[in-house]
N, C-alpha and C positions, 0 to 999 in steps of 0.2 A: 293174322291167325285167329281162329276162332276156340272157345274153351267152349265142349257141350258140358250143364251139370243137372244133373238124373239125382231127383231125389224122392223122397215119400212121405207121405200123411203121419208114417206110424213114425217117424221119429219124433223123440223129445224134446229135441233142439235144432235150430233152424242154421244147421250145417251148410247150405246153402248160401244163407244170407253170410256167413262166414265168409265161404270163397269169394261170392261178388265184393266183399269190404279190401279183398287181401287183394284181388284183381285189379279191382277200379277201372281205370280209363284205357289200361293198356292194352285191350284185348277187346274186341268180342264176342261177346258170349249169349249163348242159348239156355234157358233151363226150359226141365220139364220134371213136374211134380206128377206121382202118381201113386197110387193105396198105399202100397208096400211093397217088400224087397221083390217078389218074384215077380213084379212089371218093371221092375230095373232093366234085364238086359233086352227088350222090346223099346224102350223107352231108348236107350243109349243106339239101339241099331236105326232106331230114326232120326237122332242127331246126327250122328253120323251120315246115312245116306241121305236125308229129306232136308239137313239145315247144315251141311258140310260144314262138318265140327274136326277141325285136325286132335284135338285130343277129348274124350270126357272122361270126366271127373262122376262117380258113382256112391250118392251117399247111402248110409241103409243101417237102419238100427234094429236089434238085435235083442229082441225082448230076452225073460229072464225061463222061460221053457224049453226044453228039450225041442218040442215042435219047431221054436222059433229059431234054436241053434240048424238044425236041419232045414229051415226055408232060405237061411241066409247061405247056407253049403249047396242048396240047387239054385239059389240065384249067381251066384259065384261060378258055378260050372255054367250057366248060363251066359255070364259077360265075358268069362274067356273064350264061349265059343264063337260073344259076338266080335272079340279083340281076334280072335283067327283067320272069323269071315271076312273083316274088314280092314285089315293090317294097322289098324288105330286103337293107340294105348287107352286102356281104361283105366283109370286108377280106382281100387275098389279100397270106397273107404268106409269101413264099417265096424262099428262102436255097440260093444257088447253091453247091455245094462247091469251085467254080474263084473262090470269091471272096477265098482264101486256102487255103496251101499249110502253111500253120501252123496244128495244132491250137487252140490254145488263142485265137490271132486268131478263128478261125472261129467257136470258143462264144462270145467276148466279142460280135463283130456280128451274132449268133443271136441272144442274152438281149437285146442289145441291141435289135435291132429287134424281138422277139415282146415287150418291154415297152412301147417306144413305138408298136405298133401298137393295142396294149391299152388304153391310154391314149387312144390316138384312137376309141376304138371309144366308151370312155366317154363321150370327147365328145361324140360323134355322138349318142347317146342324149339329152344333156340338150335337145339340136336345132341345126336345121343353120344357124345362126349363132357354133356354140359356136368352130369354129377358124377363121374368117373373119380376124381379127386375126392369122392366123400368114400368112394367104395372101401370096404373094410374099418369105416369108423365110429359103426353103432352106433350110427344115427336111429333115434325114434321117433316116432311121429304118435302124441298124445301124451308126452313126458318127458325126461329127461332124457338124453341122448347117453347110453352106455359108454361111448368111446371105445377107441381099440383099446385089443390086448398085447 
């Protein structure tokens, strides 16, 4: 199986380098870097068709402007229309800089969430049963897992 991951210039942290650490040998994998959020879903429709990628993984960060909350909302309408054209999960993973005011909070819920998104991706690949047992258990990804209620 192969993992495609779609990332960009403009992030702060190399969410990327993340997943490949969490992947390792198990997988093949494709990346492709590019400006920022709104070459994500171009970038992902070529993993997909041009480097037959069974899932990608979509990184994209998320400055702290109005402008920038609004480019990561047409990139997003954008990777679902690329996950409709091409019945291949994307996982959109992307980390708001207004999610903390503190550096090093910000990397820990970045690594944090580009590994268990990673993680989810691998599941996805074994098939779509594999996280069924997590469903309804407030799982999070970039912090602590709420748990059911």
């Amino acid at each position: 199986m192969r993992i495609g991951i779609a990332d960009t210039m403009f992030a702060q942290v190399d969410m990327a380098k993340v997943a490949l650490e969490t992947i390792g040998e198990i997988h093949q994998t494709e990346r492709y870097t590019v400006p920022g959020f709104k070459d994500l879903p171009v970038a992902c429709k070529i993993l997909i068709e041009k480097h037959n990628c069974d899932i990608v993984i979509a990184f994209g960060w998320v400055g702290n402007t109005n402008l920038d909350e609004m480019c990561a909302h047409e990139a997003n309408t954008g990777l679902i229309s690329v996950e409709i054209e091409t019945s291949i999960h994307i996982l959109k993973v992307f980390v708001h800089s207004q999610e903390s005011e503190d550096p090093d909070t910000l990397r820990k819920i970045t690594e944090d969430r580009a590994r268990k998104h990673t993680l989810n991706a691998i599941s996805l690949l074994k098939g779509k049963t594999e996280l069924t047992p997590l469903a309804g258990q407030g799982q999070r990804q970039g912090g602590e897992h709420r748990g059911a209620l």
